[in-house]
C-alpha positions in Angstrom: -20.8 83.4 -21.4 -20.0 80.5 -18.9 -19.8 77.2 -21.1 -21.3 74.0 -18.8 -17.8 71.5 -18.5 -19.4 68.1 -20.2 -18.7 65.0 -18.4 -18.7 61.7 -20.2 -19.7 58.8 -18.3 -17.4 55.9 -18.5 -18.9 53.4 -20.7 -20.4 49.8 -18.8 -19.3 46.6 -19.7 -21.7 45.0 -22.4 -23.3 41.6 -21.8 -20.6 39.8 -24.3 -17.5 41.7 -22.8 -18.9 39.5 -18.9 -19.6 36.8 -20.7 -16.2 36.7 -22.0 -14.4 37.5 -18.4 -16.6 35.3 -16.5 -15.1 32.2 -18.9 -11.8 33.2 -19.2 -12.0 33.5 -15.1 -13.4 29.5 -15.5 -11.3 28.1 -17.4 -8.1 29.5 -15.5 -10.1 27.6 -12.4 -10.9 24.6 -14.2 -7.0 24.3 -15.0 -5.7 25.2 -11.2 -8.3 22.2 -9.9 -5.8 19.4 -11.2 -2.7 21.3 -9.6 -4.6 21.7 -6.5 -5.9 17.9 -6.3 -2.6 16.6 -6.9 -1.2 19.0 -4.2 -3.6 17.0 -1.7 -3.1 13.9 -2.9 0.7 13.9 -2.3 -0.2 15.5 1.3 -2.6 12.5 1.5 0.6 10.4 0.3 2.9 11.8 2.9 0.5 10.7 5.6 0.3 7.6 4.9 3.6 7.3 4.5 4.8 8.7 8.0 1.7 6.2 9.2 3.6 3.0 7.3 6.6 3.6 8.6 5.6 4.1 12.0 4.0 0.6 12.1 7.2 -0.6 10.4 9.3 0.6 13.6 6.4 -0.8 15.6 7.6 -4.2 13.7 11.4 -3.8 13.9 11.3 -2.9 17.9 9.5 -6.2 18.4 12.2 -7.8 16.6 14.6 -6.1 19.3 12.8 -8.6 21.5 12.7 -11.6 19.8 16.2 -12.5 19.3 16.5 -9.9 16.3 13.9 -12.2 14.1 10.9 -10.7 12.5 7.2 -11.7 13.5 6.0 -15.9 13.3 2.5 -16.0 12.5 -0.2 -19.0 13.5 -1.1 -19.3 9.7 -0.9 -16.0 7.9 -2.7 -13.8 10.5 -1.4 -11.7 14.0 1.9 -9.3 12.8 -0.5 -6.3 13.2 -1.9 -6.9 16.6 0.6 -8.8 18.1 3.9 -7.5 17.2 3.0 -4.1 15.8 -0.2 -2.8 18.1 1.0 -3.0 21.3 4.3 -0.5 20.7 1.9 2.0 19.1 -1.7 1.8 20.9 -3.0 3.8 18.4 -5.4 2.3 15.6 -5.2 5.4 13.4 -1.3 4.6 12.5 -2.6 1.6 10.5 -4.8 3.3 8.6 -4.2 5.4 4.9 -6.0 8.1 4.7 -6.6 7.5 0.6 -7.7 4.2 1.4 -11.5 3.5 0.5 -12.0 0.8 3.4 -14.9 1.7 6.1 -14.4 0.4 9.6 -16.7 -2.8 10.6 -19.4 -3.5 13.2 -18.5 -6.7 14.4 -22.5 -7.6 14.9 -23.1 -7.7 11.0 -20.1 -10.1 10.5 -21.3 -12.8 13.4 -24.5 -12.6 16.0 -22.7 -13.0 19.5 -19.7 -10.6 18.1 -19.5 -7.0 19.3 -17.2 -4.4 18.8 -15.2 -2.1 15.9 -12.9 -3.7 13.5 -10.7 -1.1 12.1 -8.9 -0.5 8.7 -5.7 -1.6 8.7 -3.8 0.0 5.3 -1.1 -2.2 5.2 0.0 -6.1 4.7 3.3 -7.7 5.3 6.1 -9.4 3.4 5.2 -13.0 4.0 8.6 -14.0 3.0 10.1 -12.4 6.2 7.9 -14.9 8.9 10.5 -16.0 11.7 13.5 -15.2 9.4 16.6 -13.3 11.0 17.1 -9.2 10.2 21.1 -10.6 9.7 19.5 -13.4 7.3 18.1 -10.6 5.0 21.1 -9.9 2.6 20.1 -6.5 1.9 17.7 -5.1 4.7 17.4 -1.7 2.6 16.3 -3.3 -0.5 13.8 -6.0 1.0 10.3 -4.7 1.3 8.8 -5.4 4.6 5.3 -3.5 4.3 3.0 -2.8 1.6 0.0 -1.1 0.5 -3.5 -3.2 0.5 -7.4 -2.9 0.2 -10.2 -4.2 2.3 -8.6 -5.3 5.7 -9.8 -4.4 8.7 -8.4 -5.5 12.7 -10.0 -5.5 15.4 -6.2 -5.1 17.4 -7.2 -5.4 20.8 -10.8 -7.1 20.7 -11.6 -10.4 21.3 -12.8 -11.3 18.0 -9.7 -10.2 16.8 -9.1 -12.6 13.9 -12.5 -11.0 12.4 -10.3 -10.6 8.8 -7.0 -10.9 10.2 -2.9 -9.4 9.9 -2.7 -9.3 5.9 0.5 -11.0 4.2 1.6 -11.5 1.2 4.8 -12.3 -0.7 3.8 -10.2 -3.9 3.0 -12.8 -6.8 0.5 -14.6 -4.9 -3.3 -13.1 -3.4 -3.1 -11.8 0.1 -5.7 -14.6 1.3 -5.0 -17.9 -0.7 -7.6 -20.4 0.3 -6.4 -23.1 -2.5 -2.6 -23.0 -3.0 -0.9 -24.6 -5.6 2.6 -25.9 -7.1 2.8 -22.5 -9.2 1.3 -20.6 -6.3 -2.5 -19.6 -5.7 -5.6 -21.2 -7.4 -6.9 -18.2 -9.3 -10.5 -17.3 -7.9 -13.9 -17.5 -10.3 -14.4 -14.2 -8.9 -13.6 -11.4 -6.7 -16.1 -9.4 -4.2 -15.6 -6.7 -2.4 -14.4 -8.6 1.0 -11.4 -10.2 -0.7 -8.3 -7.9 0.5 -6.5 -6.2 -2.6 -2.4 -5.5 -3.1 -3.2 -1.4 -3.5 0.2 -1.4 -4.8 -0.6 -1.3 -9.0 1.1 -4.8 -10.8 4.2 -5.2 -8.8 7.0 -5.8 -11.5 4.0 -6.4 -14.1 2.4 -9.3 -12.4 -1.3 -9.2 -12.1 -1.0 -11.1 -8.8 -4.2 -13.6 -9.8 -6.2 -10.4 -10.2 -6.2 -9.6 -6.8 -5.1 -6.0 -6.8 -6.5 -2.9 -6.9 -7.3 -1.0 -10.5 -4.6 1.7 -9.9 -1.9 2.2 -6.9 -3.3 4.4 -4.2 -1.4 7.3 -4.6 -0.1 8.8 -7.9 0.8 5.7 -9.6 2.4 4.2 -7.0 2.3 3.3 -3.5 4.3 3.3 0.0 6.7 0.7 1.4 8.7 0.1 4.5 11.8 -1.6 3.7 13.2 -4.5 6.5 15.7 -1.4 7.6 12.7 0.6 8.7 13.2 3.6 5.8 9.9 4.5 4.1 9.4 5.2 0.3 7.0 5.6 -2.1 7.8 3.4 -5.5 6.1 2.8 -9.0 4.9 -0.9 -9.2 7.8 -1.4 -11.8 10.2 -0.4 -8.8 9.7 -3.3 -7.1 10.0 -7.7 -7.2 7.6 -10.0 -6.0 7.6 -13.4 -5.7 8.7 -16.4 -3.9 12.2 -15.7 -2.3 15.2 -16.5 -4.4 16.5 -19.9 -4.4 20.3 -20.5 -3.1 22.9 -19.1 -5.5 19.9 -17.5 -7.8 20.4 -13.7 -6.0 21.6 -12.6 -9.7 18.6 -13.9 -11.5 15.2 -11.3 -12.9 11.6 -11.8 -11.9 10.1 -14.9 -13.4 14.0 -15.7 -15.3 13.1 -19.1 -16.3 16.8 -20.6 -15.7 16.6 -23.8 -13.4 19.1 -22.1 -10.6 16.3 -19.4 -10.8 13.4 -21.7 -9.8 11.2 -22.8 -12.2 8.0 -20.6 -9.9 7.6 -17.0 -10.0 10.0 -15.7 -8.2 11.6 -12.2 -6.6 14.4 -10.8 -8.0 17.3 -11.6 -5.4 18.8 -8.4 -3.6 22.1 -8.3 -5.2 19.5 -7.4 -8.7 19.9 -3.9 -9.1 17.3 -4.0 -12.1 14.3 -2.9 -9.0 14.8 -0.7 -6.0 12.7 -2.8 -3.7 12.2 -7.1 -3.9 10.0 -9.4 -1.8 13.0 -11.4 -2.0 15.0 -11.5 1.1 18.1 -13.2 -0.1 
């Protein structure tokens, strides 16, 4: 007699054993995503970085022109458009690609305006107007460009002052329309138009509020230091201030001691407490 061979049919998956797979499956997503965001956020971070430092060269082969001294201003405004613009042509260099800014219709800021004012990322080192590159002690440890919020440039427009060339020495506000013996009169309030260090609280200083929540990227933000290399530092990396009085190079942010001026001030170059300073002495 001829026995019939029994299969047995693999047993299914029950409704608790999917459940279980399909969350395990989740929750290894759900831990990749901060890997993965933090992966494009440094990518963001090294575009914005290559961008700085190209408009820092921009600066630097102006300089090459102008008797070796970094750009004069009319006021505070004009670096970006006059002395950087026209040796890149190219409005995108100025702009961060993390940076929350929207380009401006000109129309919506004045009637008899027309035309695009664009984001412009970055601000200068006001302590470096019309000084030498062989009057800056240290040109490696002097910051030249920073990080900021809420500027746009219209570059090569007529209207071209719309919010002007942002520039700051980094203890005061980028646009100071009331300054004082200690520096800026603090404002009653902050909108969304006033232009923002996106740098975090450079050596601790809150900068009269004027600065952005958090730095741009990663707790931190990009420079371009006065020798043209680009970095990105932590806020604690770096001085800012008024520059250094004479024989006060040694002395901290904010030291108190009369040789170290009696205003905030950068720490001097020869300071090896921060990698980058405002200071240019």
């Amino acid at each position: 007699m001829i026995v019939p061979i029994r299969t047995r049919k693999p047993a299914a998956f029950t409704m608790t054993e999917l459940l279980v797979v399909i969350t395990i499956i989740a929750m290894l997503v759900a831990s990749l995503f901060p890997v993965f965001n933090a992966a494009r956020r440094r990518g963001l971070r090294t575009t914005c970085l290559s961008n700085e430092r190209q408009v820092g060269m921009a600066l630097l082969q102006y300089t090459t022109e102008y008797d070796d001294h970094l750009f004069s201003p009319n006021g505070y405004t004009g670096w970006s458009h006059d002395a950087a613009y026209p040796f890149i042509k190219d409005v995108r260099a100025f702009r961060c690609p993390e940076d929350p800014t929207e380009d401006e219709d000109l129309s919506t800021l004045h009637a008899s305006w027309d035309g695009i004012a664009y984001v412009n990322s970055y601000a200068i080192n006001s302590n470096t107007f019309n000084e030498s590159l062989g009057e800056c002690d240290e040109p490696s440890r002097t910051v030249l460009l920073f990080e900021a919020s809420n500027r746009t440039e219209t570059f090569m427009e007529n209207h071209r002052y719309a919010h002007g060339s942002s520039g700051g020495n980094g203890g005061r506000s980028l646009y100071c329309p009331t300054v004082t013996e200690t520096g800026c009169k603090p404002f009653e309030e902050t909108g969304p138009d006033w232009p923002l260090y996106a740098t975090g609280k450079i050596g601790g200083r809150a900068v009269n509020g004027l600065i952005a929540a958090t730095p741009r990227h990663l707790e931190g933000a990009n420079y371009v230091a006065a020798d043209g290399h680009a970095v990105w530092l932590r806020p604690e990396a770096v001085s800012g201030g008024d520059n250094q009085p004479t024989g006060g190079s040694e002395c901290g942010q904010d030291d108190p001691a009369p040789v170290c001026a009696a205003k905030p001030a950068a720490a001097g170059t020869a300071n090896t407490t921060y990698t980058l300073t405002f200071s240019i002495r």
